[in-house]
Every structure is written in structure tokens, then in C-alpha cells.
C-alpha positions in Angstrom: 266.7 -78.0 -80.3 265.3 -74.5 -79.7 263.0 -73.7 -77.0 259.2 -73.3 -77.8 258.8 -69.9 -79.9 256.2 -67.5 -79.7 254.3 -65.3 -77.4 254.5 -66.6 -73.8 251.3 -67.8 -72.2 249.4 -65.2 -70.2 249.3 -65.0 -66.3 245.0 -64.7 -66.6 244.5 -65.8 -70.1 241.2 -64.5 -71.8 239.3 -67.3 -72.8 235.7 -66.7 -72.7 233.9 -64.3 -75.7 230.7 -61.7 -75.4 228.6 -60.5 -77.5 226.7 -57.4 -76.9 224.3 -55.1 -78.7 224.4 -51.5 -77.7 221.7 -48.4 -79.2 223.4 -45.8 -80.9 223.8 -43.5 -77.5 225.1 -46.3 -75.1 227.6 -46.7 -78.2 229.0 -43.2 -78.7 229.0 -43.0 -74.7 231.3 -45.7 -74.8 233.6 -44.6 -77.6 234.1 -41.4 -76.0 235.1 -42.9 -72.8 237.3 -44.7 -74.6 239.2 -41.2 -76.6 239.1 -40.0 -72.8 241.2 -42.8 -71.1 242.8 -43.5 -74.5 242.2 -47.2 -74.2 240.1 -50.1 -76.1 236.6 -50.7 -75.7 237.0 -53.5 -73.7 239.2 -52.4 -71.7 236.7 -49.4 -70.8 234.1 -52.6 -70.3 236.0 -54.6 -67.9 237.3 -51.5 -65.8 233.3 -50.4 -65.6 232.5 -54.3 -64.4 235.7 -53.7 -62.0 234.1 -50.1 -60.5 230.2 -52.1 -59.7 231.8 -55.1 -58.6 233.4 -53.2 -56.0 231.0 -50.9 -55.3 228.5 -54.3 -54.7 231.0 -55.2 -52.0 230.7 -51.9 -50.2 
């Protein structure tokens, strides 16, 4: 027999989902934060949660 196939199992798996509702400026604010680091929305979310968090610890 073969070993298990697919994609291994993430270190910190992502298991828990958000929803959010945004106005139109918040919106475009994020979407150009996002051309300017060229990474994905979320991405842009959890590195702004990172930034407070560790600014709250200051």
C-alpha cells in the first residue's frame, strides 16, 4: 500500500471563518493595500490584526 496522498496537514491549520461587511471606502482602502504588498485580502487582514495586537502589548 501507498502512503496517504494529498496535501500534508498544516502546522496552524485555519479552521475558523469570518464574515465581514466593509462601505465602499474601507473596501477600496483594503484592495489597494493589497496591489501594494501584492498579497490577498486576508492576508492584508491578519498582518493589520498582527500590527494592533502588538501594539496593545506595548
Amino acid at each position: 500500500m501507498s502512503p496517504r496522498t494529498g496535501r500534508p496537514k498544516a502546522e496552524n491549520p485555519k479552521t475558523k471563518q469570518l464574515g465581514v461587511r466593509l462601505d465602499k471606502e474601507t473596501l477600496a482602502k483594503l484592495d489597494t493595500l493589497t496591489e501594494y504588498y501584492e498579497e490577498t485580502r486576508v492576508a492584508v487582514l491578519r498582518r493589520g490584526i498582527e500590527k494592533l495586537f502588538s501594539e496593545l502589548k506595548k
